[in-house]
DRENKOLZA-300196 format. One record per residue (C-alpha): x, y, z. Coordinates in Angstrom, 1 decimal. Each point is the difference from the previous one (the first is absolute). Last residue first. Example, Ala and Ser with C-alpha at 12.3 -4.5 7.8 and 13.67 -1.06 7.14 Angstrom:
BEGIN
@east=13.7 | north=-1.1 | up=7.1
@east=-1.4 | north=-3.4 | up=0.7
***
This chain:
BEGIN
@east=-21.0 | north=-0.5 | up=62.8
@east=-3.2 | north=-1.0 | up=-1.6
@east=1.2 | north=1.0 | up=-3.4
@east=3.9 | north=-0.4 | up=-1.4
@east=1.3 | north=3.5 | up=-0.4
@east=3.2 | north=0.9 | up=-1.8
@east=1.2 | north=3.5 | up=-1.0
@east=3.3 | north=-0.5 | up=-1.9
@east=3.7 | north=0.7 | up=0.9
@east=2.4 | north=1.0 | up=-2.7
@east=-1.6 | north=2.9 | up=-1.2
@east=0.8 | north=1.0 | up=-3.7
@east=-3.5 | north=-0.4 | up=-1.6
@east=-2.7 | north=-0.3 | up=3.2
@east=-1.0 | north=-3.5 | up=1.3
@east=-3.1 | north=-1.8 | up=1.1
@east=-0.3 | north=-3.1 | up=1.0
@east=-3.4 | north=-1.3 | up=1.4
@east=-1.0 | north=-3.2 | up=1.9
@east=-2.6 | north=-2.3 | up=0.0
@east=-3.3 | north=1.0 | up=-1.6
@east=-2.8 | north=-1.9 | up=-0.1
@east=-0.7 | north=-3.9 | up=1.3
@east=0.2 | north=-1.6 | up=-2.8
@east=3.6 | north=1.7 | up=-0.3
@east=1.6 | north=3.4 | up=-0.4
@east=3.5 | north=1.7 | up=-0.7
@east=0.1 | north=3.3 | up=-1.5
@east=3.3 | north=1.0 | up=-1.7
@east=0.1 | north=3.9 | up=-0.3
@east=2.9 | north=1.5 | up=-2.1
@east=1.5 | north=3.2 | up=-1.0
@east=2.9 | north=-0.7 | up=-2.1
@east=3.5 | north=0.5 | up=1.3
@east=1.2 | north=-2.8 | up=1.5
@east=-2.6 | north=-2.2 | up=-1.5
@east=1.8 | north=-3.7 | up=-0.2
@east=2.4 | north=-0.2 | up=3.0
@east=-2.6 | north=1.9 | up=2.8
@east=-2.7 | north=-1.4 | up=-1.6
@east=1.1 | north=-3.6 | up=0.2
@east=1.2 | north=1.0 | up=3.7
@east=-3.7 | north=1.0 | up=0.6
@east=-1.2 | north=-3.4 | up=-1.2
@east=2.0 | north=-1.7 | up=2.4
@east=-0.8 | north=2.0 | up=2.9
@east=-3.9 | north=-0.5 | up=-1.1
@east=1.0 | north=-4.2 | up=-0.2
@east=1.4 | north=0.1 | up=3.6
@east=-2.9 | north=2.4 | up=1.9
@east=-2.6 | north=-2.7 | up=-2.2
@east=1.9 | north=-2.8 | up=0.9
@east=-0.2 | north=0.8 | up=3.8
@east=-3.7 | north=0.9 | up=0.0
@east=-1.1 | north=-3.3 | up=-1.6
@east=-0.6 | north=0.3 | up=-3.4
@east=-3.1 | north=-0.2 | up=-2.7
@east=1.1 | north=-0.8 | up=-3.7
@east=1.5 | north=3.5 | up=-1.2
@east=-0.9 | north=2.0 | up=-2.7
@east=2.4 | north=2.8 | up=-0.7
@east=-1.3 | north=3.5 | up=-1.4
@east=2.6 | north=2.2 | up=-1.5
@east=-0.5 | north=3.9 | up=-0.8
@east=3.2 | north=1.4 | up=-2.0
@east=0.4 | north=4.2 | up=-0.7
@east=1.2 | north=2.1 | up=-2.6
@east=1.3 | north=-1.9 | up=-2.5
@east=1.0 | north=2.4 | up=-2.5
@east=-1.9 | north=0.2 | up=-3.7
@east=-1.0 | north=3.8 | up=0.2
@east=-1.8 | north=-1.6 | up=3.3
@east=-0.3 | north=-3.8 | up=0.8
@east=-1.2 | north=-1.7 | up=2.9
@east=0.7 | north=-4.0 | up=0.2
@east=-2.6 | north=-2.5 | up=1.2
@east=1.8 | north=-3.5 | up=1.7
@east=-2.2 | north=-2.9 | up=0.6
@east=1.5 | north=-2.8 | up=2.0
@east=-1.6 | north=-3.3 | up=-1.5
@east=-0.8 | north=-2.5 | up=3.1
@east=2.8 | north=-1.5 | up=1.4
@east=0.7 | north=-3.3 | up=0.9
@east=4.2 | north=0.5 | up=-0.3
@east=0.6 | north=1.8 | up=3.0
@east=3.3 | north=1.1 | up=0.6
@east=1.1 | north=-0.8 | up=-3.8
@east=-3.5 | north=1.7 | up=-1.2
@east=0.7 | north=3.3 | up=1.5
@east=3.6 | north=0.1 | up=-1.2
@east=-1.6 | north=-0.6 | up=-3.4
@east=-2.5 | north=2.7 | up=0.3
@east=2.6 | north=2.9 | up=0.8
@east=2.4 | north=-1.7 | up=-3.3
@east=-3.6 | north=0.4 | up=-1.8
@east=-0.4 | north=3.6 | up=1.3
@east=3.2 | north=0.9 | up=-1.2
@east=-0.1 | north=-1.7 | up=-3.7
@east=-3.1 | north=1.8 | up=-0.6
@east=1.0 | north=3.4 | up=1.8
@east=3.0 | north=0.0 | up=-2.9
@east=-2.2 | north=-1.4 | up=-2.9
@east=-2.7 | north=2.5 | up=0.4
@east=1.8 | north=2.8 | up=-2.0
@east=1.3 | north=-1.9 | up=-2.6
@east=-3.6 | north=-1.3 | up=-1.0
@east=-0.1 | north=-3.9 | up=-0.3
@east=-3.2 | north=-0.5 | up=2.0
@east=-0.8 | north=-3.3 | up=1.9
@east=0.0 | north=1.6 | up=3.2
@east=0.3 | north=-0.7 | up=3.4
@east=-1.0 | north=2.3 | up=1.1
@east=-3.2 | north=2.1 | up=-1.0
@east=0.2 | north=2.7 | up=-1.9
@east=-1.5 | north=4.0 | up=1.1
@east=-0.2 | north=3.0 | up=-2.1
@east=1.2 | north=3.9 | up=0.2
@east=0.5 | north=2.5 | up=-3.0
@east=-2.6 | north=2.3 | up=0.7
@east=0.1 | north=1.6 | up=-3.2
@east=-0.8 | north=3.9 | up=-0.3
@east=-2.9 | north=2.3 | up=-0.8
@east=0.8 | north=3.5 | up=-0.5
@east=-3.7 | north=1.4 | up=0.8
@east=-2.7 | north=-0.8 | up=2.3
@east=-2.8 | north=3.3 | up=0.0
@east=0.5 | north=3.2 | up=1.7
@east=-1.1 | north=2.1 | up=2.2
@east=3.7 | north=-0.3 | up=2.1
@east=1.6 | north=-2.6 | up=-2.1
@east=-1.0 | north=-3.5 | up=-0.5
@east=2.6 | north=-2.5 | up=0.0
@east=0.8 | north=-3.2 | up=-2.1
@east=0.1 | north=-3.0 | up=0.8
@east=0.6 | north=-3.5 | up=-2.4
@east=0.9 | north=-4.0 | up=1.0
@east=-1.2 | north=-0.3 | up=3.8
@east=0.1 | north=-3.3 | up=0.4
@east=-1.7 | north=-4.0 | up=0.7
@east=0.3 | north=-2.0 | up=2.4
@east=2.0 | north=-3.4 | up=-0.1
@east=-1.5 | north=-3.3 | up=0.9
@east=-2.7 | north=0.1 | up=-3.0
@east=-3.0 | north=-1.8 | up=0.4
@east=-2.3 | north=2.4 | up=-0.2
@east=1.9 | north=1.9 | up=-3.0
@east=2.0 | north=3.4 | up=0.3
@east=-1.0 | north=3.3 | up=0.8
@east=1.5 | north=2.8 | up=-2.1
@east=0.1 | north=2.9 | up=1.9
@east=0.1 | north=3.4 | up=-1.9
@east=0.8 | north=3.1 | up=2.7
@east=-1.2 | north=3.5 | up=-0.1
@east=1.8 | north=2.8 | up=2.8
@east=-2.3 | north=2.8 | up=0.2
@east=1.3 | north=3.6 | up=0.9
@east=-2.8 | north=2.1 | up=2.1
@east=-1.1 | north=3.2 | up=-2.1
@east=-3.6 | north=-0.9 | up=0.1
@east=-0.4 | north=-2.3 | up=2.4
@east=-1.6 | north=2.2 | up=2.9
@east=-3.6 | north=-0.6 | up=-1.0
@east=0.1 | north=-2.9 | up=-2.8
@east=-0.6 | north=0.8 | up=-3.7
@east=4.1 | north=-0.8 | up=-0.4
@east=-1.1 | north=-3.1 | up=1.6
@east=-2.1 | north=-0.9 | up=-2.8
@east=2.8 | north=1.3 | up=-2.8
@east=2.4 | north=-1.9 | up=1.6
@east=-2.2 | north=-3.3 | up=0.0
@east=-1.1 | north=1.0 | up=-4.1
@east=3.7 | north=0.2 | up=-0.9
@east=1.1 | north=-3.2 | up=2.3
@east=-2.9 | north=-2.1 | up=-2.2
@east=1.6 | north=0.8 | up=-3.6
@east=3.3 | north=-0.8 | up=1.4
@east=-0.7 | north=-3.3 | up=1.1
@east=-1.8 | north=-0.9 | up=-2.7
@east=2.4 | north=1.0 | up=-2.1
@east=2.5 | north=-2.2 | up=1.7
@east=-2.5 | north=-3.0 | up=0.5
@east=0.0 | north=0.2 | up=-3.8
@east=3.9 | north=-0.2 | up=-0.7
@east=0.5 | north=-2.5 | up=2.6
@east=-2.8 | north=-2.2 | up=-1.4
@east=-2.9 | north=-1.4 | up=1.9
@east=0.2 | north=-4.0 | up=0.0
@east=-3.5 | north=-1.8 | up=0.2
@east=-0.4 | north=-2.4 | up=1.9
@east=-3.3 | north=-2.3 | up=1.0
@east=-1.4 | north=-0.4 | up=2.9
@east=-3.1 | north=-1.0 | up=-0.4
@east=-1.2 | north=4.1 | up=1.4
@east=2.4 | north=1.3 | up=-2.4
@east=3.6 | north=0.7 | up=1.0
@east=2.0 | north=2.8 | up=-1.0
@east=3.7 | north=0.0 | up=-0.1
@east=2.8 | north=2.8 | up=0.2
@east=-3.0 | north=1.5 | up=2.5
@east=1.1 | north=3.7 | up=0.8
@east=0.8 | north=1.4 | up=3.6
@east=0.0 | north=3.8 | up=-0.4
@east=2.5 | north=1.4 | up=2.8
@east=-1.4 | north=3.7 | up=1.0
@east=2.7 | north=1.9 | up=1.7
@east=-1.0 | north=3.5 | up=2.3
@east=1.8 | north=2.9 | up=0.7
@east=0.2 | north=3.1 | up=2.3
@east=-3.0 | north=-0.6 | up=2.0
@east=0.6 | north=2.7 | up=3.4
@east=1.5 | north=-0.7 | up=3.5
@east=0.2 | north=3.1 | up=2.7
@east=2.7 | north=1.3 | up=1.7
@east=-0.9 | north=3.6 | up=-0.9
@east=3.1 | north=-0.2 | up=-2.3
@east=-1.7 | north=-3.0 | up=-2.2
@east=0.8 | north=-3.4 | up=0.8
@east=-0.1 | north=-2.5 | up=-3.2
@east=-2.8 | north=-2.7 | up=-1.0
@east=0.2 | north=-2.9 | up=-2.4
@east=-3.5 | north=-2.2 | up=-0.9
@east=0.2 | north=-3.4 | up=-1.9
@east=-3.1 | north=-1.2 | up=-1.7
@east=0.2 | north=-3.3 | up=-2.0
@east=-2.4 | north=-0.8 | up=-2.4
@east=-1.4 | north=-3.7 | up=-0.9
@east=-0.9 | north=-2.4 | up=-3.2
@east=0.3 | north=2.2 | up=-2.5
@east=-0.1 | north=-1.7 | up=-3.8
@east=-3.0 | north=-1.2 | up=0.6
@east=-0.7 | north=-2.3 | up=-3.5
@east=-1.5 | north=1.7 | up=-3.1
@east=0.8 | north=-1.0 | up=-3.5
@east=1.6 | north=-3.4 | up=0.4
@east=-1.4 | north=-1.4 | up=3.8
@east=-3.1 | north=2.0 | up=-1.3
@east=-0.2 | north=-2.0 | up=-3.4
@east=0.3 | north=-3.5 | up=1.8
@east=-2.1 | north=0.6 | up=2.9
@east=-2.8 | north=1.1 | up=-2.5
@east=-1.5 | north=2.8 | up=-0.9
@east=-3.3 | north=0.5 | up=-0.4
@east=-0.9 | north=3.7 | up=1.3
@east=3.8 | north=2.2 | up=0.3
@east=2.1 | north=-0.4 | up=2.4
@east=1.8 | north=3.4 | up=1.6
@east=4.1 | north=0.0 | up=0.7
@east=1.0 | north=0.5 | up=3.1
@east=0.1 | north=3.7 | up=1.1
@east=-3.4 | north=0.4 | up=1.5
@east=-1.1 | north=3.8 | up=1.0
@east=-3.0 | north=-0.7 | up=-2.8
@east=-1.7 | north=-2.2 | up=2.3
@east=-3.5 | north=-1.0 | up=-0.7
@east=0.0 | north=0.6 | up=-3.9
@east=3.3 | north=-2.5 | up=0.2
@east=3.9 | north=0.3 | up=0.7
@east=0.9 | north=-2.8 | up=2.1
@east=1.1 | north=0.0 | up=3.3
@east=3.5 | north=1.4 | up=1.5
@east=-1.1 | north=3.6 | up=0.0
@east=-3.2 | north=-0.8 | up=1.5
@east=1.4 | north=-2.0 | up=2.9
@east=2.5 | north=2.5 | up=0.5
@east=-1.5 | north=3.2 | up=0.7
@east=-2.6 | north=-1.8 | up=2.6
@east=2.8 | north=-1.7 | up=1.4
@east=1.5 | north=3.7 | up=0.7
@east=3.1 | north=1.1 | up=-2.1
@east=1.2 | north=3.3 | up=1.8
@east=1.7 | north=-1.8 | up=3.2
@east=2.4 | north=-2.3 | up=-1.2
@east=1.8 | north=-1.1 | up=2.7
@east=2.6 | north=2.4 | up=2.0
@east=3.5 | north=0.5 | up=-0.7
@east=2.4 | north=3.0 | up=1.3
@east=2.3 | north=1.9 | up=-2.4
@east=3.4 | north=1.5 | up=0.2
@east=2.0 | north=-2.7 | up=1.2
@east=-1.7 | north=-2.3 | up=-2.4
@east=0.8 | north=2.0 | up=-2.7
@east=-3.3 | north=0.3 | up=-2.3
@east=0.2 | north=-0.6 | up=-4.1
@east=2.8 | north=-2.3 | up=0.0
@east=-1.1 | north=-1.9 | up=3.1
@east=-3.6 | north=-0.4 | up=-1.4
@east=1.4 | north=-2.4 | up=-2.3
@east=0.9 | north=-2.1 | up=3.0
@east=-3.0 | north=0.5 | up=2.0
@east=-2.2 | north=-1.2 | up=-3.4
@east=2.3 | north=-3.2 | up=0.2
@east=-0.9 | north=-0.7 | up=3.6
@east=-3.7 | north=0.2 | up=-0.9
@east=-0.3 | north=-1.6 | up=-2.8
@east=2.4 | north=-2.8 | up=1.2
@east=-1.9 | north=-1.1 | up=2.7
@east=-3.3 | north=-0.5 | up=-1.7
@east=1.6 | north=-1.4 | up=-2.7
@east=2.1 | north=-3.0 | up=2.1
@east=-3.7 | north=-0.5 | up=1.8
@east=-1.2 | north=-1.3 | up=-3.3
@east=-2.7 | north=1.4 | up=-2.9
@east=-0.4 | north=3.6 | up=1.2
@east=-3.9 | north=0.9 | up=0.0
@east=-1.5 | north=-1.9 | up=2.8
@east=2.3 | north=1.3 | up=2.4
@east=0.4 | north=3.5 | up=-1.1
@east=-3.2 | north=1.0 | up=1.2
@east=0.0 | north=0.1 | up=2.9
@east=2.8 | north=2.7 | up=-0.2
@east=-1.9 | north=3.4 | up=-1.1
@east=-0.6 | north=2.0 | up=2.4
@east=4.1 | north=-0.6 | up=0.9
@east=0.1 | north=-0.1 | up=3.8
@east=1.2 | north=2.7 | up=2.2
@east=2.7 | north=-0.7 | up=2.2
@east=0.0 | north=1.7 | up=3.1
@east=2.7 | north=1.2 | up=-0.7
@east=1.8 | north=1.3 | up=-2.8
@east=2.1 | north=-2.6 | up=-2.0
@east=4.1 | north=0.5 | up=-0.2
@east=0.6 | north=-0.7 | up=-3.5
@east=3.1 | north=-2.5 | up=-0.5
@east=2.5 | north=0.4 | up=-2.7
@east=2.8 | north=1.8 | up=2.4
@east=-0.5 | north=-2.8 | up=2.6
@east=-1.8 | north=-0.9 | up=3.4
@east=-1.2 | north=3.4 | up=0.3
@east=-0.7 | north=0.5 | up=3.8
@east=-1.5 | north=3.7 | up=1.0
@east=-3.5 | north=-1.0 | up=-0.1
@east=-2.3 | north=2.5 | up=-1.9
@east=-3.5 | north=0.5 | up=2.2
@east=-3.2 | north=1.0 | up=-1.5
@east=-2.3 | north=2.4 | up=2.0
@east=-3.0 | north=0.4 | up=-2.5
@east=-1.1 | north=4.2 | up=-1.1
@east=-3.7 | north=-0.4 | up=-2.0
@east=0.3 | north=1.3 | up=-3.1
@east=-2.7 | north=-2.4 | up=-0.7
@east=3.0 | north=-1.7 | up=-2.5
@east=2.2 | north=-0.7 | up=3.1
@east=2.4 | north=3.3 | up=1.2
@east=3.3 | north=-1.7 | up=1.5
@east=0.8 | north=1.4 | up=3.6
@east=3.7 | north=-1.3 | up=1.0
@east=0.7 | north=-1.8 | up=3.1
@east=3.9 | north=-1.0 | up=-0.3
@east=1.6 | north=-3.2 | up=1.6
@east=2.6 | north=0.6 | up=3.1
@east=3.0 | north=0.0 | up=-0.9
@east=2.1 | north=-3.8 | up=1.0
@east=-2.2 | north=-2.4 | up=-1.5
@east=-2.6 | north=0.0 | up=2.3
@east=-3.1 | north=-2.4 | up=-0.1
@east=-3.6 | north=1.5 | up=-0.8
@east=-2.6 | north=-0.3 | up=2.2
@east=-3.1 | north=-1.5 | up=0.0
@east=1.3 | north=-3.2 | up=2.2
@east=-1.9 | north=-2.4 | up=-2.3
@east=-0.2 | north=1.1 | up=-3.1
@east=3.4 | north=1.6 | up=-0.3
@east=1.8 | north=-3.2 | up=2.1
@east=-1.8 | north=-2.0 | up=-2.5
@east=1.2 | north=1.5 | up=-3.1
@east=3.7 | north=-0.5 | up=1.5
@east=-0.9 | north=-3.3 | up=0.1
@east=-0.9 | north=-0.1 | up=-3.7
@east=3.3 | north=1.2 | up=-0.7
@east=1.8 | north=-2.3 | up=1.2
@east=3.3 | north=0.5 | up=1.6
@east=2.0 | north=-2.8 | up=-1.8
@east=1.9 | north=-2.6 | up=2.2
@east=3.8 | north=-0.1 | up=0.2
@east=1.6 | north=-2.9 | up=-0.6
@east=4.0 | north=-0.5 | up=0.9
@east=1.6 | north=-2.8 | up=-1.7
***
C-alpha cells in the first residue's frame, strides 16, 4: 500500500518564521491595510489558499488573542480547551461565511477586561460576573448557593474587505465556558444543573454584549454568543456548545437556539438506537486489531455527534514499543481496518507508544485512500 506523508502544518509555520516570506500558492497573497483600535493603518496580509469551504483564512501576521493566558488554568482538561475553540469556529460559520470573512484573535477583550469579568463580584470589583460570597460562608453553602459558574471567555474577531481594499471588524463570537461541576478547595463536587448553568449563561452573555456594545467601534457589530458546558477533570470527552444566539446590529442576544452536538466514547455500554450501529463497527474495527496483535492496550474510540449523526471518529491506539519494520507493517494494517470499517465517516486513528506518538491515519468521508504518516521518517 502506497503511504503518503502529511504536510505538516507546523512546518509550514517554520518556513514563515524562518524565511520571512510567505510561500506561493499559485496568486500571489493580498496586502490589505486594516485600521487597529489607535486608528493606526497595519499591513495585514490574506493568503490566497483556503484549505476547505468551512475554514477561515487568518490575517497575517497573526495577532494573538489579549486574552489567551488565561485559558489554561481556567478550562478543566486539554480536550476543553480544544473544543471551545473549534466549536465556537463552527457556530460562527452560520453567522460569518468563511469565504466571505477573514479570522483574527480576539482583539477587543484585553486580560485586563477579562480577569475582572471572570472574578467574583465584590465591593472591590463590581465588573465581576461570578457569583459574589457573602461574610461566613462556608465551602459547603458557596459550592450550593454561589459557585463560578464562568470559568473562561472566548474572543473570536471576523473581518471583511471594504472597496478601498481595506479590512474592517464585521463580527465577533464570544463562547462562555461554564463549570457543569464546581470543586471546592478539598475537592469536593458539586453538580451545577443544566437548567441553572443555562440561565446563568444567559444572564452573563446580556451584560458581555451590553459591555462591548459600550466599546468604541462595537456598536452596531453583530455578536455571535455561545454556552459551553465544560465537562469534569477527569473526563476523556470535552465538553459543548449547547445554546447561541446572535446579537443584532445594537442590539442585545436574542432567538436563542440548541446546540445539539455531544461526544461518547466507544465502545459503549449504552443501549440507545442511535449508538448501536458505530458501537457494533468500532468493536468489529477493535477485534481485528486484537486478532493481529492480541496484547493490546484498550483502543479508545470518541465519536462526534451533531443533530444525533455521527459526524466524525478520533481513535488513539497504544502500542508496546516496535522496531521500525513492525511499526510501517502494523500502521498499513491499521489503515486497511479503516479503509473496510469507516468508509464514509471522517476518521483519525493515532497510534503512539512509551515513547510518543507513532504514526497517524487520517481519512476524509468517501475517499478511498487515507493520509498516513509514521514520525521520524
Amino acid at each position: 500500500m502506497m503511504m503518503k506523508r502529511m504536510s505538516g502544518i507546523v512546518g509550514l509555520a517554520a518556513i514563515l518564521i524562518l524565511g520571512g516570506c510567505l510561500p506561493s500558492f499559485g496568486k500571489k497573497q493580498e496586502e490589505l491595510l486594516q485600521e487597529n483600535e489607535e486608528n493606526v493603518e497595519e499591513t495585514v496580509i490574506i493568503p490566497d489558499l483556503q484549505l476547505k469551504d468551512n475554514f477561515y483564512r487568518t490575517l497575517l501576521p497573526f495577532k494573538k488573542s489579549a486574552s489567551r493566558g488565561m485559558i489554561v488554568n481556567r478550562i478543566y482538561t486539554k480536550y476543553d480547551m480544544k473544543e471551545a475553540e473549534e466549536g465556537l469556529l463552527r457556530l460562527s460559520t452560520q453567522q460569518f461565511e468563511p469565504k466571505t470573512y477573514f479570522f483574527q484573535e480576539g482583539q477587543y477583550i484585553d486580560e485586563k477586561m477579562a480577569k475582572s469579568w471572570l472574578s467574583r463580584k465584590s465591593k472591590d470589583n463590581e465588573e465581576g460576573l461570578n457569583p459574589a460570597v457573602k461574610d461566613g460562608m462556608s465551602e459547603d453553602e458557596i459550592a450550593a448557593d454561589a459557585p463560578i459558574y464562568l470559568a473562561h471567555m472566548i474572543e473570536q474577531n471576523y473581518l471583511v474587505m471594504t472597496d478601498e481594499k481595506k479590512v474592517r471588524l464585521a463580527g465577533i463570537s464570544i463562547g462562555l465556558a461554564l463549570n457543569s461541576i464546581y470543586y471546592t478547595r478539598t475537592g469536593k463536587e458539586t453538580v451545577i444543573p443544566d437548567k441553572t448553568l443555562e440561565q446563568q449563561g444567559m444572564k452573563m452573555a446580556e451584560i458581555i454584549v451590553s459591555r462591548l456594545r459600550a466599546e468604541q467601534g462595537l456598536t452596531d457589530i453583530p455578536i455571535v454568543i455561545g454556552l459551553f458546558k465544560q465537562e469534569s477533570r477527569n473526563s476523556i470527552v470535552p465538553g459543548t456548545y449547547f445554546a447561541t444566539a446572535v446579537a443584532d446590529k445594537g442590539k442585545g442576544p436574542t432567538g436563542w437556539k440548541v446546540v445539539d452536538e455531544h461526544y461518547i466514547v466507544l465502545p459503549t455500554s449504552s443501549m440507545e438506537e442511535n449508538y448501536r450501529d458505530i458501537n457494533t463497527t468500532f468493536k468489529n474495527f477493535k477485534q481485528d486489531i486484537d486478532e493481529y496483535f492480541p496484547s493490546f492496550v484498550n483502543v479508545i474510540g470518541k465519536a462526534f455527534i451533531k443533530n444525533n449523526r455521527l459526524q466524525s471518529l478520533t481513535i488513539e491506539v497504544p502500542i508496546q514499543f516496535f522496531g521500525t519494520s513492525e511499526t510501517i507493517g502494523f500502521t498499513q494494517y491499521i489503515t486497511s481496518l479503516v479503509n473496510k470499517h469507516f468508509p464514509d465517516i471522517h476518521t483519525e486513528v493515532s497510534i503512539t507508544s512509551v515513547n510518543g506518538p507513532e504514526a497517524l491515519i487520517v481519512k476524509e468521508a468517501g475517499n478511498q485512500e487515507p493520509y498516513v504518516h509514521i514520525y521520524g521518517y
